[in-house]
C-alpha positions in Angstrom: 0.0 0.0 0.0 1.3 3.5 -0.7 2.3 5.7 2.2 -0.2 8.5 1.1 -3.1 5.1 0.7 -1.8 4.2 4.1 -1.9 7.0 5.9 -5.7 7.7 4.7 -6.3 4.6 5.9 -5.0 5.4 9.4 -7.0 8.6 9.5 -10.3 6.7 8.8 -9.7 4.0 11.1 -7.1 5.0 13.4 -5.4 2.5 15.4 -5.6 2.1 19.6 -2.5 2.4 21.6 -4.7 0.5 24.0 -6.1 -2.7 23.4 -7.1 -6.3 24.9 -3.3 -7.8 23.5 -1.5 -5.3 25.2 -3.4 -5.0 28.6 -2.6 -8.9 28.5 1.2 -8.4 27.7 1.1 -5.8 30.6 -0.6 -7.7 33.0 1.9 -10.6 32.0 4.7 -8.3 32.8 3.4 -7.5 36.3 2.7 -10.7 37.3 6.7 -10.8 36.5 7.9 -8.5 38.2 5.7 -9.9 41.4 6.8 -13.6 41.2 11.0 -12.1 40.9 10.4 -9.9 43.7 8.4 -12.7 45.8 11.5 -14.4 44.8 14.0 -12.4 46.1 12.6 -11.2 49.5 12.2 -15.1 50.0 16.2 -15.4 49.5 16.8 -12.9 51.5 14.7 -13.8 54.4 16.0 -17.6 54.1 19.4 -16.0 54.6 18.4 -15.2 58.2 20.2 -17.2 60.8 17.8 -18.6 63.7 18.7 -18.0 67.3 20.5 -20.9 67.7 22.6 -20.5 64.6 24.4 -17.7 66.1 25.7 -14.1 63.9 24.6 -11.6 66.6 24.5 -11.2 70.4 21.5 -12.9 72.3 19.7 -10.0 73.3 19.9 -8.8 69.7 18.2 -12.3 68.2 14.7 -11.5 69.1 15.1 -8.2 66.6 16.6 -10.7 63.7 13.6 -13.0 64.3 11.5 -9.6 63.5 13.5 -8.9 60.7 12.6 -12.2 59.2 9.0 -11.8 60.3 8.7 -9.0 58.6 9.9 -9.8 55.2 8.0 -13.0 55.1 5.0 -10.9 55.7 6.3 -8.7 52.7 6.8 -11.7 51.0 2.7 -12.8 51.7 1.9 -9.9 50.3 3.5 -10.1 47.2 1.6 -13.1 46.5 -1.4 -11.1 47.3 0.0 -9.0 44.0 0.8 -12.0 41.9 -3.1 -13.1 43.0 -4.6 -10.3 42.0 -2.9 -10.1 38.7 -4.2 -13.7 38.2 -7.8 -12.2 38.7 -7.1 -9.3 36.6 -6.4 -11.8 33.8 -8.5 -13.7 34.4 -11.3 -11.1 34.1 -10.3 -9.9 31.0 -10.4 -13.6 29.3 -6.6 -14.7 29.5 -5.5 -17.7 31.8 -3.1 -15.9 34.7 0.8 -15.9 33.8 2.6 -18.2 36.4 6.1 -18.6 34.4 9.1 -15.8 34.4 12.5 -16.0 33.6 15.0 -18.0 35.6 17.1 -15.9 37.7 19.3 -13.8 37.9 16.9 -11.4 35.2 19.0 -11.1 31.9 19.8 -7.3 31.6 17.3 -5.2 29.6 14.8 -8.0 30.2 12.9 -5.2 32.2 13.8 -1.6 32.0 17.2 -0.5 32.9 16.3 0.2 36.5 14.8 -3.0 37.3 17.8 -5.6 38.6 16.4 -8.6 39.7 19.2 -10.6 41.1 19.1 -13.3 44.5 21.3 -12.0 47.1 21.8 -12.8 51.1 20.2 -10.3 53.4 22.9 -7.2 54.0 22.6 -3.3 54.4 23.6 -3.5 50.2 20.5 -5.7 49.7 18.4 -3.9 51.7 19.1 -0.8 49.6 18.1 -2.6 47.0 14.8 -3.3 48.2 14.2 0.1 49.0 14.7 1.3 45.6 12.9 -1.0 43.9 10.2 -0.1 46.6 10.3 3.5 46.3 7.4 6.2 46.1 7.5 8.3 42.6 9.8 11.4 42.7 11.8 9.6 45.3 15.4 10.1 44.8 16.8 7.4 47.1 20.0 5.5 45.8 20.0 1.8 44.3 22.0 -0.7 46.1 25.6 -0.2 45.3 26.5 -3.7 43.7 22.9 -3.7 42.1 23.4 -0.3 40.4 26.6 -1.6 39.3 24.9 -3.9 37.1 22.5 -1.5 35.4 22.8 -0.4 32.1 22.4 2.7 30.1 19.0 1.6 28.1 15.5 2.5 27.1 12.6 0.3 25.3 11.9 3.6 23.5 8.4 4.2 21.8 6.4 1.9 20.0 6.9 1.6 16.2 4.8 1.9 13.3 1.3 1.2 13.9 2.2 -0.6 17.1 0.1 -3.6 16.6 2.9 -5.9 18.9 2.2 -5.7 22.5 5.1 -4.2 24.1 5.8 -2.3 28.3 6.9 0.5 28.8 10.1 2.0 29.8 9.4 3.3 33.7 11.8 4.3 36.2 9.8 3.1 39.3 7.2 0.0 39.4 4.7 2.6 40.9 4.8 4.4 37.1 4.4 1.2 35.4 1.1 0.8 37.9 0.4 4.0 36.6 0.3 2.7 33.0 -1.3 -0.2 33.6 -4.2 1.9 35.3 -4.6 3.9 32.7 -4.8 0.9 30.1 -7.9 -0.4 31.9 -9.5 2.9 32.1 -9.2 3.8 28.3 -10.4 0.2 27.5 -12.9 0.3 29.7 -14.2 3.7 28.0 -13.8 2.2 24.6 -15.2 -1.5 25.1 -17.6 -1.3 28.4 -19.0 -4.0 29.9 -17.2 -6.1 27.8 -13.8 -5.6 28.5 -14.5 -8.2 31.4 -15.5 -11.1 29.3 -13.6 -13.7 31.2 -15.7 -16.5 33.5 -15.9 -15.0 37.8 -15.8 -18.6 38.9 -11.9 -19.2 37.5 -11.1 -16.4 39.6 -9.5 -16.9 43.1 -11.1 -14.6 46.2 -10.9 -14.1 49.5 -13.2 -16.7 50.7 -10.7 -19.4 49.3 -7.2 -17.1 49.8 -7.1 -15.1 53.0 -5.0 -12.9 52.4 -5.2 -8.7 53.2 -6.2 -7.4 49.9 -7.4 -10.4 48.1 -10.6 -9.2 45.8 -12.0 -10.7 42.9 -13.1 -8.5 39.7 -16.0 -8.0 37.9 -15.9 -4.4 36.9 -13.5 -1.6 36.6 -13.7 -0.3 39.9 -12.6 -3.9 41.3 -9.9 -3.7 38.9 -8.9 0.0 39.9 -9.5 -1.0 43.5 -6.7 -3.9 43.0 -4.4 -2.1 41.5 -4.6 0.3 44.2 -3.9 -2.2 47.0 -0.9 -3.5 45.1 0.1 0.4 44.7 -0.4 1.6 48.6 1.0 -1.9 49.8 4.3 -1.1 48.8 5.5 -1.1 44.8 6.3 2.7 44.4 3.5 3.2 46.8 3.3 6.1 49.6 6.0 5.4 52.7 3.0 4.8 55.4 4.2 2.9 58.2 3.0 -0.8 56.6 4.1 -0.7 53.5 6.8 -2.4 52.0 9.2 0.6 51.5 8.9 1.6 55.1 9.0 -1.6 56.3 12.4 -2.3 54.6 13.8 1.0 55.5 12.9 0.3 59.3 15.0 -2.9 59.1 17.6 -0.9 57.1 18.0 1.4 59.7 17.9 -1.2 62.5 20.8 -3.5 60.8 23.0 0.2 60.4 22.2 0.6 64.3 23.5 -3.0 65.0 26.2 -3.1 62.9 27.7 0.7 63.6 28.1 -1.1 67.4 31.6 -2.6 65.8 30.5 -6.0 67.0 31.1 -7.5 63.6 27.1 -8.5 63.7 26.3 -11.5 61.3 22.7 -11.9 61.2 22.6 -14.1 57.8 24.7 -16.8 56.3 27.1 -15.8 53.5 24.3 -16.4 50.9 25.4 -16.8 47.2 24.8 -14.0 45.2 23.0 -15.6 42.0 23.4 -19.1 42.8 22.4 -21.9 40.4 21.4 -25.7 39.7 23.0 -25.9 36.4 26.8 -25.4 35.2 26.1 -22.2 33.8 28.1 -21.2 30.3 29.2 -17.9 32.2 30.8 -19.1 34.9 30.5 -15.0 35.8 26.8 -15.1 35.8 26.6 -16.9 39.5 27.8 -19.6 41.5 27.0 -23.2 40.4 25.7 -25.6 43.6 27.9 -28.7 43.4 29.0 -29.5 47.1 26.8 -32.8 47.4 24.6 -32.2 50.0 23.6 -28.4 49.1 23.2 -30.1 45.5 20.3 -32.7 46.7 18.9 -30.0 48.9 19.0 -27.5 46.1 17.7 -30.2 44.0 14.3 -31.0 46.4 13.3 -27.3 46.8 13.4 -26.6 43.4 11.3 -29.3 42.8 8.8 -28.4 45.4 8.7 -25.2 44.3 7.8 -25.8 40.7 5.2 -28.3 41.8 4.0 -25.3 44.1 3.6 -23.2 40.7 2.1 -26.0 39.3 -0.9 -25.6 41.8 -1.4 -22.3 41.6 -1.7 -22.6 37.7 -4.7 -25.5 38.6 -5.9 -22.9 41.5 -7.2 -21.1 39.0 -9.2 -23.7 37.2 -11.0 -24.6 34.6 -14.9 -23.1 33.4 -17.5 -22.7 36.0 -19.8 -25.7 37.1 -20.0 -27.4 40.4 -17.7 -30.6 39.3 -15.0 -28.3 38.6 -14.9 -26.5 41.9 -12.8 -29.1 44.6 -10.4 -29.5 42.5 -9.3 -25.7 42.2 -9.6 -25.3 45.8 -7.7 -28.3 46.9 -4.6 -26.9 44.6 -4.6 -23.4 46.1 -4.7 -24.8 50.2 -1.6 -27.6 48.7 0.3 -24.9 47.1 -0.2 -22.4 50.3 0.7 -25.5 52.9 3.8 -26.5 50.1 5.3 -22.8 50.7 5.9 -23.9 54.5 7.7 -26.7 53.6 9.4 -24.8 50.9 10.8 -22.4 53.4 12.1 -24.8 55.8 14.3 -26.4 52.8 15.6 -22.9 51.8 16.3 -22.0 54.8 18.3 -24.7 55.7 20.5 -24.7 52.7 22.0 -21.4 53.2 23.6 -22.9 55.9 25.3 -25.2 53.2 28.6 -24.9 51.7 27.8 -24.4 47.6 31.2 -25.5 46.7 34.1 -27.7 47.6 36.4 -25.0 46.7 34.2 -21.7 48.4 33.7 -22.7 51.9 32.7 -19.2 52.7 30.1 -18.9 50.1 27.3 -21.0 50.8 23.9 -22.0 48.8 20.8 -20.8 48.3 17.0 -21.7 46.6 17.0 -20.8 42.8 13.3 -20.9 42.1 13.9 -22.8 38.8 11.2 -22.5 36.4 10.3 -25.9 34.8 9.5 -25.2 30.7 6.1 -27.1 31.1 4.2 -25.0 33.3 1.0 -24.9 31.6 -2.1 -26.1 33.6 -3.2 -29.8 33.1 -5.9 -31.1 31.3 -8.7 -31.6 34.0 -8.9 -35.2 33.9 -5.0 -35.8 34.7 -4.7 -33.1 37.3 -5.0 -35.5 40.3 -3.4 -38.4 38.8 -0.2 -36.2 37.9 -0.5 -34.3 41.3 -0.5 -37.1 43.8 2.1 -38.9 41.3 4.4 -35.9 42.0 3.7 -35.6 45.4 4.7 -39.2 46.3 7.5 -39.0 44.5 8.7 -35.5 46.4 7.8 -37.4 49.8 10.6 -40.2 48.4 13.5 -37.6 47.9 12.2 -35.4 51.2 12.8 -39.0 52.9 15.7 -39.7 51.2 17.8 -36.6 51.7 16.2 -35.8 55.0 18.1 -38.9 56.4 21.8 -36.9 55.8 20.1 -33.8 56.7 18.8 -34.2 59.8 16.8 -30.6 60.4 15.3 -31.8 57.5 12.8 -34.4 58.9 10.3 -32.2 60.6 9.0 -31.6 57.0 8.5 -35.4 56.2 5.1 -35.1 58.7 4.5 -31.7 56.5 4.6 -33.0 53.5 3.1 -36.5 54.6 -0.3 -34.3 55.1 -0.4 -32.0 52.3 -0.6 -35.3 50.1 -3.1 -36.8 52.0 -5.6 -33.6 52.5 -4.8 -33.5 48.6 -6.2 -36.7 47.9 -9.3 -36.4 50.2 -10.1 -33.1 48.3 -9.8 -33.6 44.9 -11.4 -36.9 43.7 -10.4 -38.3 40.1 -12.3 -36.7 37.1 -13.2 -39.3 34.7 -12.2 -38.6 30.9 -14.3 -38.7 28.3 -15.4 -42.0 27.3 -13.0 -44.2 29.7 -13.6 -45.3 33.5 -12.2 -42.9 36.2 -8.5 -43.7 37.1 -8.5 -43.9 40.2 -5.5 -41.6 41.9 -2.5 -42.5 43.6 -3.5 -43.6 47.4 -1.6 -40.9 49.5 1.7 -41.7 50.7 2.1 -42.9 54.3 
């Protein structure tokens, strides 16, 4: 077509820089940003020492138990985000984005601001948080090793007729918020009513996750409403005294205090920064787990944790109708109950050695992201489920007899698989006998 032809056409017809495809690709790249940052307060927090562990003076071990406190309850609410997103999707007609990149974040993968690394608690980290925490207009340093790692880059504006979804550049996650707000708003004035085509019963509310915040949506104010509470709870949000910002500047200020007492206070174990399952082809990009025992440890909570994803991906189930409605259910409560156990394994291997040769650099949880993580078809979902869980109840057994502190989570785990398989009953397929499930392990 001939530029002058074209851009008659475009005057006739002109194009939206709004639409259902990009409100989708936005909402995919918040749930994202939730899941990394869930991700890395979890590191951090797992980091912590217990009292008994030592790194700081007695009387000073109640206030690290508050620090960890604290940024688990951070960490709760972040899946309160990643929740809400799911509804948001949801509501508009896609399924909810569970997957992300594995970390550490490639560089430019988000805006040049936006470092998403694992690191051990420390005052450096805690900067970190705080920045990516911070209100607009806030002109608050990054951590120092994060900043270090940024890059001079911007996504730039959207070419030609822009008909490829695409974010944003955005210095703070409150202005992406910001964007995302105003893509509902100008869809909702364009489409109406029909913007939120998708089915209420696949959403997730508060009567089945309890958590502060946790709304379903059926109209634009529910959706304005949610982004709100993601807002005010902490990304870019205001500095009141409960969100996330002030929360991790309190603990900032408190590890400063603690430290400034030249008492050589070690609160967390010597973390690795970025470390991961697989020999990586830059040895530069992190420190590959190959000390045996953090290895099989490292191996189990990565596997927990991508069954964990795999149960929030069946939470939010299939179409309405009242034989679809256990099964949903009985995924969220095992994927809430499998984060417990999840955090006893990370915690205890940061106290692990990662490597022969770095005894002072120990492990970590990578959150791995398995490539299949799309939900199962209906009829499979408890035959695969309890399958998996049996099998993680073999290697929690198996590992758990070299690591001792590990078998209080054999009882854990024992119950999740049984409440699992007293919830959700086998489907039967189309045209074949029910299969019956796997009876729960023992």
């Amino acid at each position: 077509m001939p530029p002058d032809t074209m851009e008659k056409a475009a005057e006739a017809a002109p194009l939206r820089l709004s639409s259902r495809e990009q409100l989708a690709h936005l909402l995919a790249e918040a749930a994202e940003l939730e899941h990394n940052l869930l991700c890395c307060y979890l590191y951090a927090a797992f980091s912590l020492k217990t009292p008994d562990q030592g790194g700081v003076a007695a009387a000073d071990a109640r206030r690290v138990e508050k620090w960890r406190a604290s940024i688990m309850q951070v960490a709760m609410e972040e899946m309160t985000h990643l929740a809400l997103i799911a509804n948001l999707s949801v509501a508009i007609g896609v399924r909810p984005h569970f997957n992300r990149p594995n970390l550490p974040v490639a560089p430019l993968y988000h805006p040049a601001d936006i470092v998403v690394e694992l690191a051990p608690f420390s005052l450096d980290t805690l900067d970190h948080f705080i920045y990516l925490e911070r209100p607009e207009g806030s002109d608050l340093p990054d951590g120092q090793s994060f900043a270090r790692r940024r890059e001079n880059y911007q996504r730039g504006d959207r070419p030609g007729a822009s008909l490829m979804p695409s974010a944003m550049d955005y210095a703070t996650i409150g202005e992406f918020y910001a964007h995302l707000r105003a893509c509902f708003i100008d869809l909702a004035n364009a489409a109406g009513e029909s913007l939120f085509c998708g089915d209420p019963s696949m959403q997730v509310g508060p009567d089945k996750l309890d958590l502060p915040g946790m709304a379903t949506i059926a109209q634009l104010d529910d959706a304005l409403a949610a982004l709100d509470t993601i807002v005010t709870q902490g990304e870019g949000g205001c500095a009141a005294e409960e969100s996330h910002f002030a929360r991790f500047m309190q603990i900032r200020d408190e590890l400063a205090e603690l430290q400034a007492r030249g008492n050589a206070a070690a609160p967390a174990w010597p973390a690795a920064r970025n470390p991961l399952m697989r020999k990586p082809a830059d040895p530069a990009s992190g420190v590959h787990v190959t000390a045996p025992a953090a290895a099989a440890v490292l191996d189990l909570g990565n596997a927990v944790y991508a069954l964990t994803l795999r149960l929030l991906a069946q939470a939010w189930g299939g179409p309405g109708g009242e034989r679809h409605q256990a099964r949903p259910a009985a995924a969220l409560q095992a994927a809430m109950q499998l984060m417990r156990v999840l955090g006893g394994i990370g915690q205890h291997l940061c106290s692990l050695p990662a490597r022969p040769d770095l005894a002072d650099v120990h492990a970590g949880l990578t959150f791995a992201v398995p490539r299949a993580t799309e939900p199962l078809v209906a009829a499979a979902e408890t035959l695969w489920i309890g399958e998996r869980l049996a099998e993680l109840l073999v290697g929690l057994k198996l590992v758990a007899r070299v690591e001792a502190p590990l078998q209080c989570l054999v009882p854990q785990l024992q119950a999740i698989a049984r409440r699992y398989a007293t919830a959700s009953p086998p489907l039967q397929a189309a045209g074949k006998a029910s299969t019956a499930a796997p009876a729960a392990p023992g």
